[in-house]
N, C-alpha and C positions, 0 to 999 in steps of 0.2 A: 504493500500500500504506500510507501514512506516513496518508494521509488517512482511509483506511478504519479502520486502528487506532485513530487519534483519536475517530472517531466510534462505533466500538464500546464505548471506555471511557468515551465521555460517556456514552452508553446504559445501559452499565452503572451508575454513579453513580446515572441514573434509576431504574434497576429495585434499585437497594440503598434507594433512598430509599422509596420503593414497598412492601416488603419491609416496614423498621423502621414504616412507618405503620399497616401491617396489625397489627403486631405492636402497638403501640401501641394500637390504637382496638379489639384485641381483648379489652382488660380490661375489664371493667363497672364503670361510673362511678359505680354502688351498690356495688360490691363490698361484702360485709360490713354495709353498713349500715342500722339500722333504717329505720321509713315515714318517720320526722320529720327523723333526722337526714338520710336520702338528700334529702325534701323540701328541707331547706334548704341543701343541699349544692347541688343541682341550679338553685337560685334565683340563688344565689352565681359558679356557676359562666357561665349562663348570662350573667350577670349583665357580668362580664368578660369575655366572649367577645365579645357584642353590642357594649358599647363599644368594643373592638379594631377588631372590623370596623368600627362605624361611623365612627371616627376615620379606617381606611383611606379609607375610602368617600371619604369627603369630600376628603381630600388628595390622593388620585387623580384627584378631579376636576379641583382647581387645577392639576394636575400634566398632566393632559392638555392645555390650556389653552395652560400652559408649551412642550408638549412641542411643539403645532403651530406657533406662532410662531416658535420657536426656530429649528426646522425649518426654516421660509420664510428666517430672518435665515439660515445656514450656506448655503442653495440660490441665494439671492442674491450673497451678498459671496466665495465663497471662488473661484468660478472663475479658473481662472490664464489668463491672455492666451494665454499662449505651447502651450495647447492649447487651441484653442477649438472642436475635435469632441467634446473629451470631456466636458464638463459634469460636473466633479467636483461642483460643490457639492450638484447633483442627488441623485449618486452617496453622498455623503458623508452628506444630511440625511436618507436612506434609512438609511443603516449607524449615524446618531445616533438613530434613534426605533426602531432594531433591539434596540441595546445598552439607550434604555431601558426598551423592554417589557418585556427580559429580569430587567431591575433590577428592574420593579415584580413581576413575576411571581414572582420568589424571594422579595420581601420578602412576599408574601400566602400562600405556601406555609409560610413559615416563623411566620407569624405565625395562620394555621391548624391546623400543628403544634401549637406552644408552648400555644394554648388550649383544645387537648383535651386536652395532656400532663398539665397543672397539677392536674386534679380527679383524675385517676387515678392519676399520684403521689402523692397524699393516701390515696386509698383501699389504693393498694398498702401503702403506710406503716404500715396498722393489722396486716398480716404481719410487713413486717418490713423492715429495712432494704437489705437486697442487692434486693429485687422493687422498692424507690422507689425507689434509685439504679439500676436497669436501664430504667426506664419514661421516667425523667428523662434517661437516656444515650438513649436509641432516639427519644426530642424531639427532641433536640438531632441525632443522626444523621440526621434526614431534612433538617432546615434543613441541615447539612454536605455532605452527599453531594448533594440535591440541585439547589442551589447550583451547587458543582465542577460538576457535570452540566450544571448550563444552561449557564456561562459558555465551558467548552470548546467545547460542540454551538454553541453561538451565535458561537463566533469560526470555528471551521471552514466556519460556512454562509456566513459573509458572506465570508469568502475565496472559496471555492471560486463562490460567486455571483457575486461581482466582476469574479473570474478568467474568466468566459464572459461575463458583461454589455460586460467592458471586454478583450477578446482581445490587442488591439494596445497597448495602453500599459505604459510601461513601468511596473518593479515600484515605484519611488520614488513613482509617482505613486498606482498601486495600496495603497500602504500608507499616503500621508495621505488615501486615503476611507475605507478601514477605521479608519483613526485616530477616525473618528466614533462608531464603535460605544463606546468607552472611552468618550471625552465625553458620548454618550448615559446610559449607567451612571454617571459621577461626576455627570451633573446631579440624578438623582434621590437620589442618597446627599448630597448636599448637602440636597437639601430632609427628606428620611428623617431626616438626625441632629436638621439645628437643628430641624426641626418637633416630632420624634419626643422632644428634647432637652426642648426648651422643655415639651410636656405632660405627660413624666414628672416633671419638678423640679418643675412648679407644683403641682401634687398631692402627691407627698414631702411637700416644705415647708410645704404647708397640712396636710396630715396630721400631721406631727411638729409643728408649731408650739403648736397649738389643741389640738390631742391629748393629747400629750405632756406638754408645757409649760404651757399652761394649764388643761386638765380632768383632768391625773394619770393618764388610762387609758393602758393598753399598745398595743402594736405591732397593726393589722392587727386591733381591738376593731370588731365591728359596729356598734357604736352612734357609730362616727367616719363622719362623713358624705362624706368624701373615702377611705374606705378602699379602694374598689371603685376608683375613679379613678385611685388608687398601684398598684392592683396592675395594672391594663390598663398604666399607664403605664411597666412592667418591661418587658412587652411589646413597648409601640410603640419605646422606646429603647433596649433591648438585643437583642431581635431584630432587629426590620425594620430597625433605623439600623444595627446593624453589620455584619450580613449583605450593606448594601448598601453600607456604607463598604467592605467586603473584596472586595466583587464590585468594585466599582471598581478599586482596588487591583490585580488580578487582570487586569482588562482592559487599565488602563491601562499596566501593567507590560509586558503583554506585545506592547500596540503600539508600546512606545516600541521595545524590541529589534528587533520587523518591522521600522522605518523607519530605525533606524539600518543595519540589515544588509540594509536592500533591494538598494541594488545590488551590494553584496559577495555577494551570496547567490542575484542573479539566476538562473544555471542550476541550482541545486542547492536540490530540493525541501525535503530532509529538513531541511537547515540552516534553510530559512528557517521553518518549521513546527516550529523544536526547543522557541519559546518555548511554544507551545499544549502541545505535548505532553510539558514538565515538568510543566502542573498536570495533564492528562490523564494522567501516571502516578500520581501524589498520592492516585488516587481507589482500586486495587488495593493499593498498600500502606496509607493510611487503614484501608480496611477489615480487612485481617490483622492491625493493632496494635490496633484494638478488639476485634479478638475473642481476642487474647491477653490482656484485662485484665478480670478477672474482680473483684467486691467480694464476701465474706463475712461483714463485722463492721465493725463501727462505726469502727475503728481503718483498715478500708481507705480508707475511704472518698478523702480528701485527695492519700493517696497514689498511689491508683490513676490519679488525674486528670493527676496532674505526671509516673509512671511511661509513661501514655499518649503526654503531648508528647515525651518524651526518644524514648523507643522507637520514634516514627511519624519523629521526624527522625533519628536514626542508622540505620533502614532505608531512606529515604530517600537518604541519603549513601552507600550501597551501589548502591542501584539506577540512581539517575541519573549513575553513574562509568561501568558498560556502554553505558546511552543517551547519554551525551555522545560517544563515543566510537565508538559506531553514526551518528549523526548528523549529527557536526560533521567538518569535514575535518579533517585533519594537519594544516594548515597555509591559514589566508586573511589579506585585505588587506581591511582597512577605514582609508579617509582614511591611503591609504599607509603603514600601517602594519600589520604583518605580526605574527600571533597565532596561538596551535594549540588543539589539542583541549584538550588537558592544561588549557591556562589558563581557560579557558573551565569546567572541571568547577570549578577552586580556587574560580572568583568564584562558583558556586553554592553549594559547600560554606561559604565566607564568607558570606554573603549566608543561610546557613540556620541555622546556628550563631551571628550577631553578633542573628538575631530570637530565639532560645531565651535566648540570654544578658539580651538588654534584658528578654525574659520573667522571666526569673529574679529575675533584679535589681530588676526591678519588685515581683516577690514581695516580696524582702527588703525592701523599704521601707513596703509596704503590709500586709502580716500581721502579726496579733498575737502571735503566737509568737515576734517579732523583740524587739530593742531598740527601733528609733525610733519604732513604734506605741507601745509600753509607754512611753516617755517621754512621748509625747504624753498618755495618759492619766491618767501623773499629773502633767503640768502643768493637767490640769482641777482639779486641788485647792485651785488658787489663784485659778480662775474661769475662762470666758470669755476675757476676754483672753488669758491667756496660753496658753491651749491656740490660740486663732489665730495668735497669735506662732510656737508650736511649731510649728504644723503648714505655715506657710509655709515659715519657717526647711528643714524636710524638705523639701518639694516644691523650693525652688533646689538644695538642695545631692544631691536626687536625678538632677538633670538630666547629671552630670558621667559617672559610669560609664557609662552607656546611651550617650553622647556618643561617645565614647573607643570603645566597642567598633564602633558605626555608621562611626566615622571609618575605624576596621582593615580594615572589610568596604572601604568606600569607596575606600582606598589599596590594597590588592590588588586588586580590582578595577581601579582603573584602568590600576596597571600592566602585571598580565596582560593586560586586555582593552577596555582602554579604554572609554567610553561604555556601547560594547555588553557587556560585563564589567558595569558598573554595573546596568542594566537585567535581568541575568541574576541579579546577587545579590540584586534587589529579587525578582526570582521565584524566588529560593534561600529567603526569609526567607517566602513564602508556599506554597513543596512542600509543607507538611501544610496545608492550607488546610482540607481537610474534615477534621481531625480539630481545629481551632483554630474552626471555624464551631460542630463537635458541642458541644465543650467549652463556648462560649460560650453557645450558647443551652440548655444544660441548666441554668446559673446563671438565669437567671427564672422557669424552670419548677419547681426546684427552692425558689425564694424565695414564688411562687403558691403550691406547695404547702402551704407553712407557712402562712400566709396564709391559705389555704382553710380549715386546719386549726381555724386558732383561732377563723375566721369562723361554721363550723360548730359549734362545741364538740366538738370531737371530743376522744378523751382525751389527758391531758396527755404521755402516751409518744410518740402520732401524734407531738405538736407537735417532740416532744425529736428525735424521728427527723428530723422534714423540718428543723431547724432545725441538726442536722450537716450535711444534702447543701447546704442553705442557706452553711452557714460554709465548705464547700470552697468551693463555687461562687462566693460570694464572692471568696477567693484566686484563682483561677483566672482570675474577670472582668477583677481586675487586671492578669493577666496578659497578658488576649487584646491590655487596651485598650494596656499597652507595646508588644507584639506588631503592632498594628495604627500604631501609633505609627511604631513604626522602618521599618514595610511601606510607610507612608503618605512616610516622607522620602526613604527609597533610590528608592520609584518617584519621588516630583516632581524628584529629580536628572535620572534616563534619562530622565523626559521632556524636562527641562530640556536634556539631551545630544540628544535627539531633533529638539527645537525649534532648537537651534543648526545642526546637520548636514540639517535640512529646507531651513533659510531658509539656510543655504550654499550649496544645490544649486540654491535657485530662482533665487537673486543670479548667479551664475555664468552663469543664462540671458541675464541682460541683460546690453546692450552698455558701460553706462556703469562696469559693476565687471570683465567678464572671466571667461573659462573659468579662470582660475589662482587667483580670487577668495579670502582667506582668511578668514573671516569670525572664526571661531574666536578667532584669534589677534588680528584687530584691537581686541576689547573688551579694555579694559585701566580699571581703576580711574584712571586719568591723565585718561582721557575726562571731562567734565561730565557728560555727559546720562546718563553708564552712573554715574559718584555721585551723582547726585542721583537718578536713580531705586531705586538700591539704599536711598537713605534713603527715599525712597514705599514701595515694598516692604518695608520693615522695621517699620512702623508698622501695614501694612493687619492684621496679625493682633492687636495691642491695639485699634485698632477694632472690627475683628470680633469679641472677644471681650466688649468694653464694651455692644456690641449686643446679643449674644446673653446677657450677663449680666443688662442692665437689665430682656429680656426676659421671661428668669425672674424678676425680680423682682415686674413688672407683671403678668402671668398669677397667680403667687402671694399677692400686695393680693387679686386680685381671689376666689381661691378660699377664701384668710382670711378673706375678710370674708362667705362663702360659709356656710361652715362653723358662724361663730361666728353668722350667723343661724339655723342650723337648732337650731343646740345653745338658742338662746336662745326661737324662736317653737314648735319643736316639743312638744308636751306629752309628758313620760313618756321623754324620747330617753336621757337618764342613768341612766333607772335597765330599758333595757330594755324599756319596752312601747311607745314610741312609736318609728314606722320612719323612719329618715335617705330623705331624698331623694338619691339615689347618683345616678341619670342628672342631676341635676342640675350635681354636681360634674364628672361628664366630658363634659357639652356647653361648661362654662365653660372647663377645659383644654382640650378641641377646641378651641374659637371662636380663643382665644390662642392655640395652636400656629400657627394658621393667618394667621393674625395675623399674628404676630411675625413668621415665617419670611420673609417680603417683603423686609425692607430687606436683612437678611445676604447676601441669597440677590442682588439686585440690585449689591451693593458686590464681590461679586467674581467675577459674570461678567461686571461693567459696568467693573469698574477697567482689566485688562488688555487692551480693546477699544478704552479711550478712550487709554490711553498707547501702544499701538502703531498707530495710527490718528495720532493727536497729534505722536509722537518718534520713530515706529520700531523698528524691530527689536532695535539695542542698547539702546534704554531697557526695554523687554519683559524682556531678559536680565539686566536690573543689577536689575528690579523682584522678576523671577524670585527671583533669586539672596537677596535681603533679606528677601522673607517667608518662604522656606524654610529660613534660618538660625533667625530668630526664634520663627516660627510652630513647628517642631521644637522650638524649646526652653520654651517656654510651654504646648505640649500637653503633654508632661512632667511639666512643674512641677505642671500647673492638676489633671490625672489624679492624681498619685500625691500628692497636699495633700488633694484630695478623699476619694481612696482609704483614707488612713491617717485623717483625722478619723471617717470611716463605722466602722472596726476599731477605731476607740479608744473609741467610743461603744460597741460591741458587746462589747468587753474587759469593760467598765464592766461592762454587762447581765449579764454572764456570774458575776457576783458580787461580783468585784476592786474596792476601793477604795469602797466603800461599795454597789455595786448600784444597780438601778433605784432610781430615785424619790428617791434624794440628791442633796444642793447639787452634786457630782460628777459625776453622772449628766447633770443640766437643764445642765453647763457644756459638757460632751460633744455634747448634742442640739443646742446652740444652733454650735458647730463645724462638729457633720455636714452642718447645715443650711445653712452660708457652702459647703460645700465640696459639697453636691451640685449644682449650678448647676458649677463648674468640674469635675468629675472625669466628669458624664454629660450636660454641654451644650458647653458653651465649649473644654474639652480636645477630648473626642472631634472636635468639629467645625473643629477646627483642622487636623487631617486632612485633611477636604476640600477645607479653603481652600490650600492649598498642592498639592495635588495637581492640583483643579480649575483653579486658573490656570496652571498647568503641560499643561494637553493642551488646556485652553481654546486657547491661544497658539500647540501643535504644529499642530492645526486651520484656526488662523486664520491660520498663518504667508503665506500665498498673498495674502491679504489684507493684511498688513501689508509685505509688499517691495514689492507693485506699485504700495496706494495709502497706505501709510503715511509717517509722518514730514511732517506738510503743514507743524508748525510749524519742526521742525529736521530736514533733511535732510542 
């Protein structure tokens, strides 16, 4: 039954998504408008679309690439001796290219969505504002729902696949070849952000650069030859990369809990199956809180979006108190120690409410409505400099509350329920998943729209309309990427707890440590190899990040110097009769996304392979342990620095302190422009890296007891 229901509400999620796309693609994308203006609406639109896809196109291909190698490396090295009929790696490199199909599959859904949403919230927008805030909401709903939808159906089948592929083995073993499926999904949300990262910044920043700052045109001006390129590039990094950063999140979350409670949980279905069918609830209340939240007027707008998150997780907090409770026993033993229903609900409800709060709180540091945006904006009055002063100075000392409330989740959590409590609050912090996916991607469709708006000439109310669903959506973004943030460190801990309690159970097998084996307890900072690897690990996220920054730097040289040829050899481009070469601009951010994305992507599937191979098991866990400190506190930082310089720029625009086009304004732009490279490349994808080496490891653990540690054993 537990099974069946699961698979009904993935279905459903299906057919809700299904449903808003119809509803979607049934507005006409001339709505309203005359031959000329639809003509160049429709050029525009296409325009964006084309490059979306083509950018996927190609990156799917590298990623296929990826996908079968990969596949061969996990089917080769992970088999464990001590079963040698059941050929997990097989089994595993099967459930790794499961979970990434499904990865790449959501991010093309949603990135198919988003590029037919974008012109028709535009068109809707000449009505009025509640019909482009609906059309922008029902984008974003099919990426949300649909999403939930795969990820649940997609973990139920390869369970229940397993479970007859592999009858006789026990469940421990059963849940590190499912463990694959996750890994399959964080590989490609690894390549999704920093690719996705990398091609949206180098376009921004060539756009604002040359735009902006040297030819004085506005935002999103057709005659910018990188505008077309900025706007795909909303796209590829706020859809597809976060869609598949959360589907990660999602997956990985909910295999760490399987394998910690595998064999606590061995005869009792419902228990073991309670992780899937938190988000598989997610997806029936999701959808009641968006259809309780209606917009009217200009005034709703903002509110309606932040009234949606509260609402979808305080019903939430209701309904998964009955299903905990339907589910979980009265009372079980994991690693000898004895936990109940009850506690098990707290670390969700922790775990749901410490992600609305870091949401929140992200708000506060990032919206202009606030003090610390508004101080940032007018330290632009004294230049440049010290608006980057400010806006770092924010990003450290933003890191502290979000800190504090993660630690709350984390400490109840372990009390109540140890590890497996941990793993539960990371999927307490992801229950509204589809209404945090919806939310999220109606911020790009709603920023295209504007975009289209101005691109097209359409009139200046259009622009005024899409450029409020613009300013929520903005707030909101900040919110998801906290959101995503906190999602992103509670899961690399449960795996981190997963990876300890795997490689416990394998150690045990062998004669040389013992059935009584403690593994847990032997890692102790006293160790050398577990401190010195916690210092390797503490570092790998300032590399990754110095990589991925340089990256954007170099994609952006190259679409600068892109741009400023066109402006310079084109005849008539300034004043309007000469046409920008746009595919121009988004084959050069392709080529560089693609590019770039090689080394990041090698540094941290390649580090945790080589030190648990090299040192072992505890060196894995001290490596663990130091990039998910760090890496946690830098994707913070690097986000909401970014976050607040983007809003302090847009204050500006807004009129404040002199308006476009003042010494104030160019000190704003030249901020936004240090801070989009960290808030939509180096932030978000710090994410991955701490999470990714964290199930990388859960995975590989077979691999590193039997043939690891060659230099220190």
């Amino acid at each position: 039954m537990t099974i069946a229901l699961i698979i009904i509400l993935s279905l459903l999620g299906l057919v809700i998504a299904f449903y808003y796309m119809k509803k979607v693609m049934s507005v006409p994308i001339d709505l309203g408008l005359d031959a000329e203006e639809s003509s160049r609406l429709k050029y525009i639109h296409g325009a964006i679309a084309e490059g979306a896809m083509a950018f996927l196109k190609q990156e799917y291909k590298y990623l296929a690439y990826f996908m079968v190698g990969f596949a061969l490396v996990i089917a080769v090295l992970i088999d464990d001796q001590h079963t040698p009929d059941v050929r997990e790696g097989i089994f595993t490199a099967i459930a790794f290219l499961f979970g990434a199909i499904i990865s790449i599959l959501s991010g093309y859904i949603g990135m198919k969505i988003a590029t037919a949403g974008n012109a028709r919230t535009t068109v809707s927008a000449r009505n009025n504002i509640a019909d482009a805030f609906t059309v922008a909401m029902n984008s974003g709903a099919v990426m949300g729902f649909a999403l939930v939808g795969l990820a649940t159906l997609g973990l139920v089948i390869i369970y229940v696949s397993m479970k007859a592929l592999l009858p006789d083995v026990e469940n421990n073993v059963l849940m590190e070849v499912i463990a694959g499926f996750g890994l399959g999904g964080s590989s490609i949300a690894l390549f999704a952000r920093v690719g996705g990262g990398i091609f949206t910044k180098a376009a921004d920043v060539g756009a604002d650069l040359v735009g902006k700052v040297e030819k004085g045109i506005p935002e999103d001006d057709p005659r910018n030859p990188a505008v077309i390129a900025d706007n795909v590039g909303d796209n590829v990094g706020d859809v597809a990369g976060m869609g598949a950063d959360l589907f990660g999140s999602c997956a990985e979350s909910t295999c760490a809990a399987m394998v910690i409670s595998a064999l606590a949980f061995a005869g009792d279905l419902n228990a073991l199956l309670y992780p899937i069918m938190i988000t598989a609830v997610g997806i029936p209340v999701s959808l009641v809180a968006k259809m309780l939240v209606r917009v009217h007027s200009e005034e709703q707008v903002a509110p309606a979006l932040k009234k949606l998150l509260i609402l979808s997780s305080v019903m939430m907090a209701v309904v998964l108190y009955f299903v905990t409770m339907w589910m979980i026993p009265e009372s079980f033993t994991i690693n000898g120690e004895v936990y109940s229903s009850t506690g098990v609900y707290w670390c969700f409800f922790s775990g749901l409410f410490a992600g609305l709060a870091v949401g929140l709180l992200t708000e506060y540091y990032t919206s202009d409505q606030y003090k610390p945006v508004q101080d940032i904006a007018k330290s632009c009055e004294t230049g440049a400099a010290t608006n980057i002063i400010f806006g770092l100075a924010l990003g450290y000392k933003s890191t502290v509350l979000p800190y504090i409330a993660i630690a709350i989740a984390i400490f109840v959590s372990w009390e109540l329920a140890g590890m497996y409590g941990i793993a539960i609050a990371s999927l307490g912090m992801l229950g509204t998943l589809a209404i945090a996916l919806t939310i999220d991607a109606y911020g790009p469709v709603a920023d295209n729209a504007g975009g289209i708006a101005e691109m097209v000439g359409l009139d200046k109310e259009v622009r005024r309309r899409t450029d409020i669903l613009d300013s929520a959506g903005n707030t909101t973004a900040a919110i998801g990427k906290g959101f995503a943030i906190g999602a992103a460190i509670l899961t690399s801990l449960a795996l981190f707890g997963a990876f300890l309690t795997h490689s416990q159970n394998l150690m045990r097998e062998l004669p040389e440590y013992g059935a009584d084996y403690d593994l847990i307890s032997s890692i102790t900072l006293l160790d050398p190899v577990v401190f010195v690897s916690l210092f390797m690990g503490a570092v790998l996220p300032y590399l990754f990040s110095a990589m991925t920054m340089k990256s954007v730097g170099s994609a952006a040289f190259d679409m600068i110097e892109e741009v400023r040829r066109q402006f310079r050899e084109i005849p008539g481009i300034m004043e309007g009769q000469g046409r920008p070469q746009y595919a121009q601009c988004v084959a050069i951010s392709t080529k560089a996304a693609l590019r770039e994305m090689i080394a990041p992507g090698v540094l941290i599937i390649g580090t945790p392979l080589a030190v648990g191979f090299l040192f072992g098991v505890s060196a894995v866990a001290g490596m663990l342990a130091g990039s998910l400190v760090t890496g946690g506190v830098m994707a913070i930082a690097s986000s909401n620095s970014g976050g607040a310089w983007d809003n302090a720029k847009k204050y500006i625009e807004a009129g404040n302190l002199g308006g476009k086009g003042s010494d104030v304004h160019k000190a704003a732009v030249v901020g936004d422009t240090v801070g989009d490279p960290l808030k939509d490349t180096s932030g978000p994808s710090l994410n991955i890296l701490i999470k990714l080496s964290a199930i990388l490891s859960l995975v590989f653990a077979p691999f590193f007891v039997n043939y690891g540690g060659i230099l220190i054993n």
